[in-house]
C-alpha positions, 0 to 999 in steps of 0.5 A, a space after each residue: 528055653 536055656 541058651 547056649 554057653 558059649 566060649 570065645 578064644 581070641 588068638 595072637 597076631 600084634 595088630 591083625 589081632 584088631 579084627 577081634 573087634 568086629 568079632 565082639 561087635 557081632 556077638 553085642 548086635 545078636 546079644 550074646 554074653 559069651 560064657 568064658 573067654 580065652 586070648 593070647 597075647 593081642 587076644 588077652 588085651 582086647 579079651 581084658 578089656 570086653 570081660 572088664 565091661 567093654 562093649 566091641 563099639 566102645 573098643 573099637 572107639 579106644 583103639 581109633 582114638 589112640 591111633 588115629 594121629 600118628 603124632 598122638 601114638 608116637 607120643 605115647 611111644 615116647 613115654 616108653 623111652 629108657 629113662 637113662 642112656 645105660 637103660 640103652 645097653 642093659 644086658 648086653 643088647 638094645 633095649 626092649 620095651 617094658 610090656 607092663 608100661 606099654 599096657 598102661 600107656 596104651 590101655 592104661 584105665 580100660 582094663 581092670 586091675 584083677 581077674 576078681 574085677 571082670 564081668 566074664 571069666 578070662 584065661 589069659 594065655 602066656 609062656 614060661 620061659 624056663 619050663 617051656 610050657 604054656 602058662 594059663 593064668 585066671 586069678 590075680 594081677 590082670 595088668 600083669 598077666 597081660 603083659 607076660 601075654 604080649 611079652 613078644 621076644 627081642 620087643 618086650 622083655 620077659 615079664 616075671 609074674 607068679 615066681 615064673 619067667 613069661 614071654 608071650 603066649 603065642 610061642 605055645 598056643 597062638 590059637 587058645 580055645 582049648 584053654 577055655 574051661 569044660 562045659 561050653 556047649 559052642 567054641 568059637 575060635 577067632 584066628 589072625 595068624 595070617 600070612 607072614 608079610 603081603 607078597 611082593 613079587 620074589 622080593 626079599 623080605 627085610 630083617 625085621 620081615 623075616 624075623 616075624 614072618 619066621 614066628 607066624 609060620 612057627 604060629 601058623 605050624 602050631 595052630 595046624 597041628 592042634 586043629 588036627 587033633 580037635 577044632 573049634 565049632 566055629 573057626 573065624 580067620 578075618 581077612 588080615 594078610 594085607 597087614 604087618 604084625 606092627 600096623 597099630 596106626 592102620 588100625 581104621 583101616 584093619 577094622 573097616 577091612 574085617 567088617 565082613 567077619 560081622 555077617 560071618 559070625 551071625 551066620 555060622 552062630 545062628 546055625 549052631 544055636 538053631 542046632 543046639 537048642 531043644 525042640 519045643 513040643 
């Protein structure tokens, strides 16, 4: 009997994006190796981490360690502070965060530092700033094709890798499964656009609100479009609208939210696998 190849694509969302944990816990529980993985921007973190080695409990454990105490993360903020007043002002507008850096700080030893060093395949999923296209990278410098992944504008500055200028890759493909290589017999395809902001009456949103609210609407119109013309044979969409982009330090919360998505995933996989499976005679 020959199981399944199965692909995973983990899409971006900042910190709604932690409901790919739950996700990667159902497949450990049912015990599954998933055959490739894609991931955009949040999605290309947590999908370095679990192709490097990582099971979905040891992420999880990672991830509420580090917020947790909001003094701890706050501390590891600090470290990411521009190291001369100048640094302030570079360019002509505020300081952005350096992508590169916030990885080691904050993922630092939990994910390898080359594509050669991963147990499963990963596409890590970015944009050329320049060229306007989607970048897909799969050899080299893992730490860096993360971060060009995450590079979300007006926080992080653009990340130059591979001779290219790269921002985050949610700007082309929020939704990565069609990143994934040819020959994966099931797609799963983990969603955490969501809503741009909790509805709060006709409340204006703020600044910032707007500002990313505006990218998950433009997210929200590209994944439509792309699901038009081909879908995943499994599309998951955990339950993340409660959340901002930036709820890093709701992070046991968005977990403990999400753990519904575990019985989803076992239900929707186990059908498919039943399906693709020879009959035995």
């Amino acid at each position: 009997m020959t199981t399944p190849r199965i692909g995973l694509a983990l899409g971006g969302g900042g910190a709604r994006g932690l409901a790919h944990i739950p996700v990667l816990e159902a497949l450990d529980e049912m015990g599954i190796v998933p055959a490739a993985i894609a991931g955009t921007s949040i999605g290309s973190i947590i999908g370095a981490g679990y192709c490097g080695g990582l099971s979905g409990a040891d992420l999880r454990e990672i991830t509420t360690t580090i917020f947790r105490k909001r003094t701890d993360a706050l501390g590891r903020i600090w470290q990411l502070r521009p190291r001369r007043f100048a640094d302030l002002f570079a360019g002509g507008g505020l300081a952005q965060f350096d992508a590169t850096r916030v990885l080691e700080v904050f993922a630092g030893p939990s994910i390898p530092r080359d594509f050669a060093d991963l147990k499963i395949p990963l596409t890590v999923v970015a944009t050329d700033f320049y060229d306007c296209r989607q970048v897909t990278i799969r050899t080299g410098d893992l730490h860096q094709a993360v971060a060009a992944s995450i590079a979300i504008p007006v926080i992080f500055k653009p990340v130059t890798f591979q001779d290219r200028v790269m921002i985050d890759g949610g700007v082309v493909n929020p939704l990565p499964f069609d990143a994934l290589p040819e020959g994966l017999d099931i797609v799963i395809a983990v969603d955490v656009i969501g809503s741009p902001l909790p509805r709060s009456g006709h409340r204006l949103p703020s600044a910032s609100d707007s500002v990313f609210g505006s990218t998950q609407i433009l997210m929200q119109t590209i994944t439509a479009e792309k699901l038009k013309t081909r879908r995943p044979d499994i599309l998951i969409r955990p339950d993340i609208d409660g959340f901002r982009v930036l709820n890093f330090l709701k992070a046991e919360e968005i977990l403990r939210v999400c753990e519904p998505v575990k019985v989803e995933v076992r239900h929707k996989l186990e059908r498919l696998i039943e399906k693709a499976l020879p009959v035995e005679t």
